[in-house]
N, C-alpha and C positions, 0 to 999 in steps of 0.2 A: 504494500500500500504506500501512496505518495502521500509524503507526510511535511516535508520540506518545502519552504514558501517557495523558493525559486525553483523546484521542481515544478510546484504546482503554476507556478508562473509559465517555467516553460512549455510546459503541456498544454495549459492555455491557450498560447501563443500560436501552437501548432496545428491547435484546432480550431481556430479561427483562419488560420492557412488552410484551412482543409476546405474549409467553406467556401471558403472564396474563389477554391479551383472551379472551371469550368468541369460539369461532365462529362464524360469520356463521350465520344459521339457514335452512334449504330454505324453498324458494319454497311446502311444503304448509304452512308455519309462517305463514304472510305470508296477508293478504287477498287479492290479487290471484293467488296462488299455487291457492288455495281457491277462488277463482271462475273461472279459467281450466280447472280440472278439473271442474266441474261445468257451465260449457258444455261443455266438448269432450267428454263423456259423453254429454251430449242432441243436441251435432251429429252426432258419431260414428253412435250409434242410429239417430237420426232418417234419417242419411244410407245406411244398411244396409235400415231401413225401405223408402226409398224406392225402391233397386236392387231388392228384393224386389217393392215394386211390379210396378214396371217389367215387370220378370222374368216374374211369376205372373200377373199382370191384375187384381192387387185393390185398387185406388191408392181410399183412401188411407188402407183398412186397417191396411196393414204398418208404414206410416211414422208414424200415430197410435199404434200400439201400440209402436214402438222408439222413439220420444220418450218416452213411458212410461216405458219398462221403462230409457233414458237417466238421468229423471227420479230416480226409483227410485236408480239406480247413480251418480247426483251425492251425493243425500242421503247416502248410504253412504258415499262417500267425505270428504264436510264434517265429516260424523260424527265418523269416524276422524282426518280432521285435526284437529278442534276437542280431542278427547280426548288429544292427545299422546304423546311416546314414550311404548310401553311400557318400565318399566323391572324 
């Protein structure tokens, strides 16, 4: 236990530093945040595509057009990241 004034002074001190940081920003703020969501929208698709495939007999229709429409729903998404909070 801190028991000592300038202990507790300086513990103080530090958590008032604490405060005053900005918060760490989301991963949609960050580059690598922004491009892992815009692959994982064209694998996703692409991958939905392909089951569809599969499925229906139209290969490689479905998974050309859900890479697309992936494509499509990454830019949408960098969009909105690049734009920032609304406030």
């Amino acid at each position: 236990m801190v028991t000592d004034p300038e202990n507790l002074e300086a513990l103080s001190d530090r958590i008032r530093a604490a405060e005053k940081k900005p918060a760490a920003t989301p991963a949609t703020e960050s580059g690598s945040g922004i491009g892992f969501e815009f692959g994982g929208a064209i694998a996703v698709c692409a991958l939905i595509g392909a089951g569809l495939d599969h499925w229906l007999g139209t290969s490689p229709w479905c998974l050309i057009g859900g890479a697309g429409l992936g494509f499509v729903a990454g830019m949408v998404s960098v969009w909105k990241g690049l734009q920032g909070p609304k406030t």
